[in-house]
One Martini backbone bead per residue (centre of mass of N, CA, C, O) as a GRO file, in nm:
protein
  401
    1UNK     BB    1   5.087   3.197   1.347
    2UNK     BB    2   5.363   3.008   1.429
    3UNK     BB    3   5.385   2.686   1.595
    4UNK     BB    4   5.668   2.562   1.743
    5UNK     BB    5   5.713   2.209   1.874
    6UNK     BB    6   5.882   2.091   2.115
    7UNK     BB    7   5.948   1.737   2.169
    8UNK     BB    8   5.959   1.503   2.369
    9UNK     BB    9   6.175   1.217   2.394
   10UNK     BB   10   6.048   0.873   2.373
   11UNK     BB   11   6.255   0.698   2.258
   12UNK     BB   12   6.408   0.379   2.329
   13UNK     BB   13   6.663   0.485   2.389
   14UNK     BB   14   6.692   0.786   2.506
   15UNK     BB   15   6.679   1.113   2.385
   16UNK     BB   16   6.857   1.469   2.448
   17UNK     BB   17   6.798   1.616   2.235
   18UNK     BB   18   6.749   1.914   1.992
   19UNK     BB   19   6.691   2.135   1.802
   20UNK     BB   20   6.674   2.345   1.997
   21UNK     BB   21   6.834   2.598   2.160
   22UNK     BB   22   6.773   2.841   2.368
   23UNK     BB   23   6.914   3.067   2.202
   24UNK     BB   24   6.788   3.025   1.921
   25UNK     BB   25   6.464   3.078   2.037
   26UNK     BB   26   6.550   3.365   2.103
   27UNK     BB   27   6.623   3.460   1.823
   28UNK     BB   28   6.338   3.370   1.666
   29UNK     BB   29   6.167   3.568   1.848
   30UNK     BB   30   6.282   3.810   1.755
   31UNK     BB   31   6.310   3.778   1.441
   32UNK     BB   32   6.005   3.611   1.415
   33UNK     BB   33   5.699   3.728   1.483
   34UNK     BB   34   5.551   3.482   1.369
   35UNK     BB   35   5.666   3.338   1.571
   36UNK     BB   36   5.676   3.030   1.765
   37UNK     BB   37   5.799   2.867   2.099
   38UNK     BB   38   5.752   2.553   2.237
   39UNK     BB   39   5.834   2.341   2.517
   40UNK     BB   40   5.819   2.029   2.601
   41UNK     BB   41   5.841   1.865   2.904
   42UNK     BB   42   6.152   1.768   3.030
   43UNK     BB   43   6.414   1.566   3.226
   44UNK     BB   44   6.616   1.454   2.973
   45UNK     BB   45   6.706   1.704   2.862
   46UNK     BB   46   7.010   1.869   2.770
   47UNK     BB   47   6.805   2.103   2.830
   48UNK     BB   48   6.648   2.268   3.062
   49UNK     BB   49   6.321   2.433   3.160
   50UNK     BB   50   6.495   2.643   3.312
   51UNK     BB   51   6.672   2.754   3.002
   52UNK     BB   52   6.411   2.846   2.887
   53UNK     BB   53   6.261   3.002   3.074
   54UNK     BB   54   6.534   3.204   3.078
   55UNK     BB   55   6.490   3.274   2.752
   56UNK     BB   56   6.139   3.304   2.724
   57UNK     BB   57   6.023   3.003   2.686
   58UNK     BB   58   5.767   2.832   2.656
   59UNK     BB   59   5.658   2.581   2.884
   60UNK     BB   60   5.483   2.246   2.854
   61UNK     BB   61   5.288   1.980   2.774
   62UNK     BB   62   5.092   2.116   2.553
   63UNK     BB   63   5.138   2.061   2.183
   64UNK     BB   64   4.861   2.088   1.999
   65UNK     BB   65   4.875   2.382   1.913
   66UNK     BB   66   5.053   2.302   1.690
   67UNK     BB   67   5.154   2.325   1.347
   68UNK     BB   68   5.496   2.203   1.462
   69UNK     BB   69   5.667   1.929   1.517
   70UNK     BB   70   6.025   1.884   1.656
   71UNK     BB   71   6.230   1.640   1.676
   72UNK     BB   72   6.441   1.349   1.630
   73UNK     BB   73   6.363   1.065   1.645
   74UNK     BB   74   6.135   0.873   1.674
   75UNK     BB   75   5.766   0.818   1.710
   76UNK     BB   76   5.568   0.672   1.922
   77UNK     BB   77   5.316   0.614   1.802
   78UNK     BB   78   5.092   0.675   2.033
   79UNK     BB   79   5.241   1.023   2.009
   80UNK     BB   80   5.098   1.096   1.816
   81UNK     BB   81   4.917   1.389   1.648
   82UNK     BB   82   4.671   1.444   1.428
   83UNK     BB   83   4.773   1.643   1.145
   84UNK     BB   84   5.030   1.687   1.162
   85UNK     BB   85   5.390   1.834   1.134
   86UNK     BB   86   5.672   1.659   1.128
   87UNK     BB   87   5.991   1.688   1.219
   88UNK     BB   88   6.263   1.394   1.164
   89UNK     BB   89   6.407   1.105   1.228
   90UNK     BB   90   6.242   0.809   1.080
   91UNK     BB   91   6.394   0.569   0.907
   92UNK     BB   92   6.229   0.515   0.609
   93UNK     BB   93   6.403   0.524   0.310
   94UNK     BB   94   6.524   0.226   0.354
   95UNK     BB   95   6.278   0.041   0.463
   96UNK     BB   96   6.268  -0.001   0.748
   97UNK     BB   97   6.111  -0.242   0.973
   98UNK     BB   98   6.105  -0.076   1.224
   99UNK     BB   99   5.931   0.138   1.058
  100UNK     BB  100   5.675   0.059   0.956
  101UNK     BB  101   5.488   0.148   1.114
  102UNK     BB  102   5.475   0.426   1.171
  103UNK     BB  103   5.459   0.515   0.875
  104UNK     BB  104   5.159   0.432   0.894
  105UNK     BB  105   5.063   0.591   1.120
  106UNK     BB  106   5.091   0.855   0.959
  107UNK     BB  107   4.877   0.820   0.720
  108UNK     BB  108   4.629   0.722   0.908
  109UNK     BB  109   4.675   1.050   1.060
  110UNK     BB  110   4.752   1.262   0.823
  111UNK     BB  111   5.016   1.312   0.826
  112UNK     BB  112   5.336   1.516   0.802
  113UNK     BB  113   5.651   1.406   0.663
  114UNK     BB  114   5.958   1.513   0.734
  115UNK     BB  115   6.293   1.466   0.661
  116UNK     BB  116   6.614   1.550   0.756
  117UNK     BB  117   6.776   1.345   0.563
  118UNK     BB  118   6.619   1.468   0.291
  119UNK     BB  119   6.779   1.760   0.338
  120UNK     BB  120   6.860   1.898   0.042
  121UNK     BB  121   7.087   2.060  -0.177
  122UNK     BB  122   7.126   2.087  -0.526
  123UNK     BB  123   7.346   1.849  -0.534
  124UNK     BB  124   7.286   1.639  -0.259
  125UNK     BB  125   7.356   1.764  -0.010
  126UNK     BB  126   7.339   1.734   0.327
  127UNK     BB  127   7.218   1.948   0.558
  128UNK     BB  128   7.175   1.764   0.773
  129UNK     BB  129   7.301   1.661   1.068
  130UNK     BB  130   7.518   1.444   1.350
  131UNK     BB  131   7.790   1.337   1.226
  132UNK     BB  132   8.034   1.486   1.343
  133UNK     BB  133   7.960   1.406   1.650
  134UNK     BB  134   7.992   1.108   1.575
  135UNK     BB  135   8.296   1.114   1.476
  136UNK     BB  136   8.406   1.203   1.764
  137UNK     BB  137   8.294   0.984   1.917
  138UNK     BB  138   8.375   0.759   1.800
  139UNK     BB  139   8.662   0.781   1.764
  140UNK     BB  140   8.697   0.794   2.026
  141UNK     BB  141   8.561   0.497   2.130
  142UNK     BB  142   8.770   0.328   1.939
  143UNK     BB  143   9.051   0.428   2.124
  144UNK     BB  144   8.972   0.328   2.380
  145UNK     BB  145   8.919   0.065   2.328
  146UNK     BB  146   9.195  -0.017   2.229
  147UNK     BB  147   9.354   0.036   2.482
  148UNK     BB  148   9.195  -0.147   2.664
  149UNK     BB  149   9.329  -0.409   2.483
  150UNK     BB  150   9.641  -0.300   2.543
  151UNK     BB  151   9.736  -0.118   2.766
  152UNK     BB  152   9.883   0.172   2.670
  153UNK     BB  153   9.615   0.316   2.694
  154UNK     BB  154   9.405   0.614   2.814
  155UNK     BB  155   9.021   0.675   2.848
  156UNK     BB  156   8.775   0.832   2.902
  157UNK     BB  157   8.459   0.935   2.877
  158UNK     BB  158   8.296   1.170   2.670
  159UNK     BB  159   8.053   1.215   2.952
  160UNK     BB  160   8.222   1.298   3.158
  161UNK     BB  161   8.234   1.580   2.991
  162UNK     BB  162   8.047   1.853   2.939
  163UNK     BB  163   8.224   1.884   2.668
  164UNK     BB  164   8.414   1.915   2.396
  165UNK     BB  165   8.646   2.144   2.541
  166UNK     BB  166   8.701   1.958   2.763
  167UNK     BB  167   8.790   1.690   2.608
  168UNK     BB  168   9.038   1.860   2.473
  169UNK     BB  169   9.184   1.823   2.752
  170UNK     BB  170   9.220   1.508   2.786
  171UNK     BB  171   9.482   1.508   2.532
  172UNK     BB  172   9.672   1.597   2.695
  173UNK     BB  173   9.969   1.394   2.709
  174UNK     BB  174   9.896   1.203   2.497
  175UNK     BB  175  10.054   0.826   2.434
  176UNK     BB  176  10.068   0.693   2.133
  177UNK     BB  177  10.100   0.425   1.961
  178UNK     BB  178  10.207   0.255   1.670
  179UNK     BB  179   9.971   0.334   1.483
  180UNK     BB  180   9.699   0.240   1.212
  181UNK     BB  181   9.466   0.414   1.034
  182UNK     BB  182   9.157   0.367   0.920
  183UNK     BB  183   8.953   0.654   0.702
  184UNK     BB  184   8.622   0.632   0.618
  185UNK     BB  185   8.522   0.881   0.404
  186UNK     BB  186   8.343   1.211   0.310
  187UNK     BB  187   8.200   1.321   0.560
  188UNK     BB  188   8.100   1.412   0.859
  189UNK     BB  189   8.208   1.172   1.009
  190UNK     BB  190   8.511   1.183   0.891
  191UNK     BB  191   8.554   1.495   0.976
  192UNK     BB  192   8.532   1.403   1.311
  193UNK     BB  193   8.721   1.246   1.318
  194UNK     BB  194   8.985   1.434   1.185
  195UNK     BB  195   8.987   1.557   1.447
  196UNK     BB  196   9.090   1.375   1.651
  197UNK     BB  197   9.341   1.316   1.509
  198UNK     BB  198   9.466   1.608   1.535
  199UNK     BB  199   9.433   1.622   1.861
  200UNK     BB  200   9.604   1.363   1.885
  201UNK     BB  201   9.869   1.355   1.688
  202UNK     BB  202   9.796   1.225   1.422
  203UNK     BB  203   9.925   1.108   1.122
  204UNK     BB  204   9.889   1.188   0.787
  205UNK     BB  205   9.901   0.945   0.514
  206UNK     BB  206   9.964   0.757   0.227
  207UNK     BB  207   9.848   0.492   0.099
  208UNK     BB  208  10.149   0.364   0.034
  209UNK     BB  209  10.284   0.411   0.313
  210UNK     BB  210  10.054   0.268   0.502
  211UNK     BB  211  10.108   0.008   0.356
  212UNK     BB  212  10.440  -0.008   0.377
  213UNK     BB  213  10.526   0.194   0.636
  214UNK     BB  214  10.691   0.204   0.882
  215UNK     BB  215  10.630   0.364   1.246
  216UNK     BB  216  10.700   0.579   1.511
  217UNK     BB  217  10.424   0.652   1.488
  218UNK     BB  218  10.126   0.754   1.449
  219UNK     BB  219   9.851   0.677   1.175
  220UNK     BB  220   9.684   0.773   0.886
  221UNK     BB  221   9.406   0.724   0.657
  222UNK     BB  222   9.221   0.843   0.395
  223UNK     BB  223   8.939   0.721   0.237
  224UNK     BB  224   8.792   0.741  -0.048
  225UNK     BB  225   8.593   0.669  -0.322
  226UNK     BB  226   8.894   0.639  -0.502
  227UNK     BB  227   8.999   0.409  -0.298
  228UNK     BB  228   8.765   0.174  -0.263
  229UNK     BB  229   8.657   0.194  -0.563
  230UNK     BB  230   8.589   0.025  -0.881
  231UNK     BB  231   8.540  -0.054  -1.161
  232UNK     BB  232   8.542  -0.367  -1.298
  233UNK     BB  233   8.624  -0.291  -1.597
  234UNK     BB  234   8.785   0.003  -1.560
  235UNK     BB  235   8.921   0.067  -1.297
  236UNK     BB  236   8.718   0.282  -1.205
  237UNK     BB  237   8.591   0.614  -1.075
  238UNK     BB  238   8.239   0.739  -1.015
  239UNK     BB  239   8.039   0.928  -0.800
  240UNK     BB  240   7.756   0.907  -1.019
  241UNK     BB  241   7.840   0.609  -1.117
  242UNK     BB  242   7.819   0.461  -0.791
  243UNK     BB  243   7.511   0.547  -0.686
  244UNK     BB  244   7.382   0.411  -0.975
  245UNK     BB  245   7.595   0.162  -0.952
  246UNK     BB  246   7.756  -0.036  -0.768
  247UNK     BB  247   7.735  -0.328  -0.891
  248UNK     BB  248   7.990  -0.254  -1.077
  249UNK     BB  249   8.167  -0.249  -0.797
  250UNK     BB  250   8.410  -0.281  -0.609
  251UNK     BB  251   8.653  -0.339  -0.339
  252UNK     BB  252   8.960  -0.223  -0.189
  253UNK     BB  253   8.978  -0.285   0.148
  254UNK     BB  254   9.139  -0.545   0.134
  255UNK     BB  255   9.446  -0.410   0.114
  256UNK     BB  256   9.446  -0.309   0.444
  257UNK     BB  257   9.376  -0.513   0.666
  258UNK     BB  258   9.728  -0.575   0.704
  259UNK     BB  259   9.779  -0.264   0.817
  260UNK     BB  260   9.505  -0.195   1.003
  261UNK     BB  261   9.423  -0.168   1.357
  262UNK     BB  262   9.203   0.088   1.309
  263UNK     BB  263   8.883   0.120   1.206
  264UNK     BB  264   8.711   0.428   1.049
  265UNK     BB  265   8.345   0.408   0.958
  266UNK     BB  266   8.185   0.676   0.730
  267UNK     BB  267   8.019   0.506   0.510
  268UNK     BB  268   7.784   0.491   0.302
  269UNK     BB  269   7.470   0.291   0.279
  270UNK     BB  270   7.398  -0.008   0.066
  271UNK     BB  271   7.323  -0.302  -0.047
  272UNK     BB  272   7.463  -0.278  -0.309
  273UNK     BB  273   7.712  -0.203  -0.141
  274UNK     BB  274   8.023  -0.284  -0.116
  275UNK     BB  275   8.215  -0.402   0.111
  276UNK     BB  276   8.496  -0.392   0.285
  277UNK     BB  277   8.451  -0.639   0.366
  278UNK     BB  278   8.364  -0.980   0.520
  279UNK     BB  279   8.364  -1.211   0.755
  280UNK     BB  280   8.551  -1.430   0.650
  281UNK     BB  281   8.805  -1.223   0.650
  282UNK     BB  282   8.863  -1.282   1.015
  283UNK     BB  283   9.018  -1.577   0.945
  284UNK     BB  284   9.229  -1.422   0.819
  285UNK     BB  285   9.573  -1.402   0.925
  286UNK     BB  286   9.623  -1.093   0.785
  287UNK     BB  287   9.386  -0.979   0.981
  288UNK     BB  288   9.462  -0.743   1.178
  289UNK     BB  289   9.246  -0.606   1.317
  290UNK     BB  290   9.097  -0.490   1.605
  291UNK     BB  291   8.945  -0.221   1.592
  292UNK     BB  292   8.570  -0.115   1.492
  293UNK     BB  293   8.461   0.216   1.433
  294UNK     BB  294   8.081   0.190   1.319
  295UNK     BB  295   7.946   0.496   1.273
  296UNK     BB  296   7.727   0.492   1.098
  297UNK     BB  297   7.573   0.178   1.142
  298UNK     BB  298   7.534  -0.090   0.965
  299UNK     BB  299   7.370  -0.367   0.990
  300UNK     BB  300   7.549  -0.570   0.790
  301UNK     BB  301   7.739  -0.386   0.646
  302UNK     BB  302   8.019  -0.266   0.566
  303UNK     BB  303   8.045  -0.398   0.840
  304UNK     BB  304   7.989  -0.735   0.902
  305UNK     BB  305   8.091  -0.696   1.219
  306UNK     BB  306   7.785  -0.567   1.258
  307UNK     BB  307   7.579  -0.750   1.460
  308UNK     BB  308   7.489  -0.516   1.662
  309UNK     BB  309   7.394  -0.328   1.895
  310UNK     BB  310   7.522  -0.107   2.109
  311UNK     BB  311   7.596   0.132   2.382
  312UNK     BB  312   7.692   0.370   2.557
  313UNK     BB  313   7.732   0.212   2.843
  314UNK     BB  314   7.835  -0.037   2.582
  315UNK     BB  315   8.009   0.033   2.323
  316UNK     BB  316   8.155  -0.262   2.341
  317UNK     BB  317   8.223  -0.599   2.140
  318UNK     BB  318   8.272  -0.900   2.030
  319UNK     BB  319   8.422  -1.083   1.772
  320UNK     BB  320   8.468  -1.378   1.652
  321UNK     BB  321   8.701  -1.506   1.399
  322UNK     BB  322   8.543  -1.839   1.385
  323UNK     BB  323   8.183  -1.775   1.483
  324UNK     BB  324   8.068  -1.517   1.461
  325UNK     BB  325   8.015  -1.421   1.751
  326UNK     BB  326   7.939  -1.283   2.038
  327UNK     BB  327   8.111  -1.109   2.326
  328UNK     BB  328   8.363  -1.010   2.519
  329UNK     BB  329   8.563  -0.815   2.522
  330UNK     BB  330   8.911  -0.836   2.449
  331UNK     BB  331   8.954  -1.100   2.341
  332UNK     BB  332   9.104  -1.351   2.226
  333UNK     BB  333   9.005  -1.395   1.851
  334UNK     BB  334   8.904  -1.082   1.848
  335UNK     BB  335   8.687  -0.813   1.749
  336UNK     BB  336   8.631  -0.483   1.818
  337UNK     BB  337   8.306  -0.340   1.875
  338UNK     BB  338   8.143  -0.021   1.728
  339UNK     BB  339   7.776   0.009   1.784
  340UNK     BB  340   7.641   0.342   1.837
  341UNK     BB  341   7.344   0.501   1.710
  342UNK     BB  342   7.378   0.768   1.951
  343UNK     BB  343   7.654   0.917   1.982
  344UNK     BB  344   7.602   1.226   2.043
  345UNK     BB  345   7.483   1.242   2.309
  346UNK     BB  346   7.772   1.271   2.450
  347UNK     BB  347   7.709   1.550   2.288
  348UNK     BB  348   7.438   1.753   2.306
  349UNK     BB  349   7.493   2.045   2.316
  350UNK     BB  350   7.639   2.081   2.071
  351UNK     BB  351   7.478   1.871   1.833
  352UNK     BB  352   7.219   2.128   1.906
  353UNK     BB  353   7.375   2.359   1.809
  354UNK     BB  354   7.408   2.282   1.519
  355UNK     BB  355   7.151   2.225   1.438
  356UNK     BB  356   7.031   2.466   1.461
  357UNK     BB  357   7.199   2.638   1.276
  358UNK     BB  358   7.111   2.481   1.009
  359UNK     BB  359   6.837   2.534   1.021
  360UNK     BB  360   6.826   2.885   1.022
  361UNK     BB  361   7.024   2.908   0.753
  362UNK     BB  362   6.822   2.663   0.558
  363UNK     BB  363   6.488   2.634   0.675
  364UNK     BB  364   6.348   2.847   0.822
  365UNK     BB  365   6.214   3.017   0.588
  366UNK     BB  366   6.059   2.810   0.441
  367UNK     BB  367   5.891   2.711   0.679
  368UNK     BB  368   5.702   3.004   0.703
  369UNK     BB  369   5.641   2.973   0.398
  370UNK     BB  370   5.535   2.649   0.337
  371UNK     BB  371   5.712   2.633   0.072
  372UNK     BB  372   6.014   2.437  -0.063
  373UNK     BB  373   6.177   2.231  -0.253
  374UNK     BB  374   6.356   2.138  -0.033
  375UNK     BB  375   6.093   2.013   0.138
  376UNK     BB  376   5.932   1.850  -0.076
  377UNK     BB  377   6.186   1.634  -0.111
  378UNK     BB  378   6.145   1.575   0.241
  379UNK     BB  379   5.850   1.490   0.204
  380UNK     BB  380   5.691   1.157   0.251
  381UNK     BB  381   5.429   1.309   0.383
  382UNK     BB  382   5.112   1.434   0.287
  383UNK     BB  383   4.820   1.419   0.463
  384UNK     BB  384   4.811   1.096   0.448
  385UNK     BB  385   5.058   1.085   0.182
  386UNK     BB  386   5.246   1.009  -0.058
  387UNK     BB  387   5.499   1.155  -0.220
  388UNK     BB  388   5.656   1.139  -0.587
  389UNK     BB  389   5.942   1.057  -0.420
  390UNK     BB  390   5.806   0.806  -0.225
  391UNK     BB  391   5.673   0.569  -0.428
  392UNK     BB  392   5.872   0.311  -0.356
  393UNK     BB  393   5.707   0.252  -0.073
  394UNK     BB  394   5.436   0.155  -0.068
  395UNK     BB  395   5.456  -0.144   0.011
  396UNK     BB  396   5.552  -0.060   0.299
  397UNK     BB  397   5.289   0.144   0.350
  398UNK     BB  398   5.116  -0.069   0.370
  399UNK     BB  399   4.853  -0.208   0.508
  400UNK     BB  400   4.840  -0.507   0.693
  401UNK     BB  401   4.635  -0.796   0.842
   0.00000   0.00000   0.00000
């Protein structure tokens, strides 16, 4: 008998997703006699312990007899539990400084770890991932700013709402000035972004009509990678020799800077890739952007201007455009900026049954099976070893004195 413990996120600021919801794990022991799972008590998940225990799953505290154990963001050193397996987003694949002792401490304890992120299909393209309703949260978020801004039009808050179904109930009879939105990168991001531009009735056009054309209505232009970047002697993009070498390319995105009142950026990111634009671009008289929804949220990276988090109760913060200090939103001479780390959480019950969904159709039975190319290639640590996808983190994982 395979037993998965859902646990309870402990990382602050807490997050109230889960791997599965109730119906789920009812349909998941139903269908695989061999499967158990067991959901430790939490206050703060989005789905509560009497929705579980009404869809016939054990709740306890207690989840130490458990396989594998299941959550969602990084857990507390002091919360490991050794020798298990857990599948988590770990935040270490980038060597991220802030979760390096985690690392170690997961080594030292000899766990097992899968990382959700690291979890691809034969192309290389991410099976899981919450970047949807990340772009849902954010489109809705960077809107919300600029009105607050222009004092043109009004949004409640994404959380004030139940559910998807009725915030898309928000958006009816809304009046939205003539503005432009660039809308970069080609994910799930992306995806959940022009979900909301087409909810709200913004229209879709084209790269030079959006540099070029005055419109009477909002418009937005969707930009992927072959609008951004271009390789510095050839002049072309190719999707697979720009992400074994991004430093051969620069980027296009400051052809954009001088049209574009609201950025929603959600391009993928890593050092060596060309930024959308410098800080110090903030400074030309050029730069139109007054609001910047870095859904991404990558501290210094595509999008410069995202120089700390924000928090889904305070989503928006000002960068000063001549001392790059942080600000209060909303002041003149400043871009106002949303870079919150946790957006999904704003719809947590959506983000938790997608999730749930595309676990049981590409990874549920390879779980099972404890065994499959798939896994292998997402386990980054295996009974408190790195495997030999993620040797390059040695150094990051060496316990210092």
């Amino acid at each position: 008998m395979l037993k998965i413990g859902l646990i309870r996120e402990e990382k602050i600021p807490a997050d109230n997703r889960v791997a599965f919801i109730p119906s789920q794990c009812k349909w998941i022991q139903n269908n695989f006699a061999d499967i158990k799972i067991i959901v430790q008590h939490s206050e703060h998940r989005c789905f509560s312990d009497r929705e579980y225990t009404m869809a016939g799953i054990e709740v306890r505290e207690d989840i130490s007899d458990c396989n594998i154990l299941m959550g969602i963001k990084e857990v507390p050193v002091e919360m490991l539990i050794p020798g298990k397996t857990y599948f988590i987003f770990s935040h270490t694949k980038k060597l991220q400084s802030r979760n390096r002792k985690l690392l170690q401490a997961i080594i030292k304890n000899k766990i097992t770890l899968v990382d959700y992120e690291c979890l691809e299909h034969d192309d290389g393209t991410r099976i899981l991932g919450f970047g949807f309703f990340a772009g849902i949260v954010g489109a809705h978020n960077g809107m919300m700013a600029y009105g607050e801004r222009t004092k043109t039009f009004h949004l409640d808050r994404v959380n004030s709402q139940k559910d998807f179904r009725h915030l898309i109930h928000t958006y009816f009879g809304l009046k939205l000035p003539n503005i432009k939105i660039a809308v970069t990168g080609s994910g799930r991001v992306a995806h959940g972004v022009l979900e909301i531009m087409n909810l709200m009735g913004i229209h879709e056009t084209e790269p030079d009509l959006f540099l070029d054309k005055k419109f009477s209505y909002p418009v937005y232009v969707h930009l992927k990678g072959a609008d951004l970047y271009e390789n510095k002697k050839s002049g072309k993009y190719g999707r697979r020799d720009f992400h074994a070498n991004p430093g051969k390319y620069k980027n296009l995105f400051r052809n954009y800077i001088s049209a574009t009142d609201i950025l929603m950026n959600g391009v993928y990111w890593e050092k060596d890739i060309p930024r959308l634009f410098e800080l110090k671009d903030l400074e030309d008289k050029k730069f139109n952007i007054k609001t910047v929804a870095d859904i991404s949220d990558d501290r210094n990276g595509s999008v410069p201007c995202n120089i700390g988090d924000s928090t889904i109760e305070n989503p928006v913060y000002g960068v000063d455009k001549k001392t790059f200090a942080i600000t209060q939103p909303y002041l003149p001479g400043s871009v106002d900026v949303m870079a919150v780390g946790n957006l999904p959480n704003e719809l947590p019950r959506d983000a938790a049954r997608y999730f749930g969904e595309q676990i049981i159709k590409y990874i549920l039975k390879d779980i099972l099976k404890g065994d499959s190319e798939i896994l292998n290639k997402a386990t980054i640590v295996k009974k408190g070893r790195l495997t030999k996808h993620f040797d390059y983190m040695k150094a990051y994982a060496t316990l210092t004195s």
